[in-house]
C-alpha positions in Angstrom: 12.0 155.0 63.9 14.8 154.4 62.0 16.1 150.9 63.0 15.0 148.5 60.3 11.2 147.1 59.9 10.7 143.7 61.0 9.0 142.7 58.1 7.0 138.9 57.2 4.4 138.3 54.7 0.7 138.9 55.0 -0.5 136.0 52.4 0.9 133.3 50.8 3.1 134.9 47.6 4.7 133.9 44.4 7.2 136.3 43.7 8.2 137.1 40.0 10.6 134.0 39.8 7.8 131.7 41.0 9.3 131.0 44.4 6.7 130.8 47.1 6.8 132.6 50.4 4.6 131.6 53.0 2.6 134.1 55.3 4.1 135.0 58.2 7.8 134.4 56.9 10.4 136.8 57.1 11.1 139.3 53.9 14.7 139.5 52.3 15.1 142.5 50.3 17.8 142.4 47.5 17.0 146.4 47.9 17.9 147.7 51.3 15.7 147.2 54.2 13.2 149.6 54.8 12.8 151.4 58.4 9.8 151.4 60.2 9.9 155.0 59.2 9.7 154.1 55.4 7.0 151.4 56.4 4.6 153.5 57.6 5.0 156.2 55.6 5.5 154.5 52.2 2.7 156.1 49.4 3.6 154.4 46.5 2.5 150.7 47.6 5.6 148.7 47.4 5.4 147.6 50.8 1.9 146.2 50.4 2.3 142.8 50.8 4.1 142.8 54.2 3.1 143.5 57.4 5.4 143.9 60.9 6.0 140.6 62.3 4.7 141.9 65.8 1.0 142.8 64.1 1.3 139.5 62.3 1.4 137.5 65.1 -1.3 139.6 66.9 -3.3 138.6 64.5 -2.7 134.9 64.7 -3.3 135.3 68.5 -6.3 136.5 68.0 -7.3 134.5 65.1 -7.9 136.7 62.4 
């Protein structure tokens, strides 16, 4: 619960500086890491645009 969420992007982003990440690659925070604790649990939508790297590539499996 508290070890730090292995996070990628859902969709193809352009961040605020215009750099584009691609979905599916990892997530740098300049903030601190969330946990999977604070993943889950996050009400305020800031984690929106990034999914667990494990459900990401169950998905790709499965061809969603």
């Amino acid at each position: 619960c508290g070890q730090d969420a292995d996070l990628v992007y859902k969709h193809d982003l352009i961040d605020k500086y215009g750099t584009l990440h691609k979905a599916g690659s990892p997530v740098i925070l300049t903030s601190t890491q969330p946990s999977n604790y604070q993943y889950y649990t996050d009400t305020d939508g800031q984690y929106d645009n990034y999914q667990l790297r494990s459900q990401y590539l169950a998905e790709q499996k499965a061809g969603h």
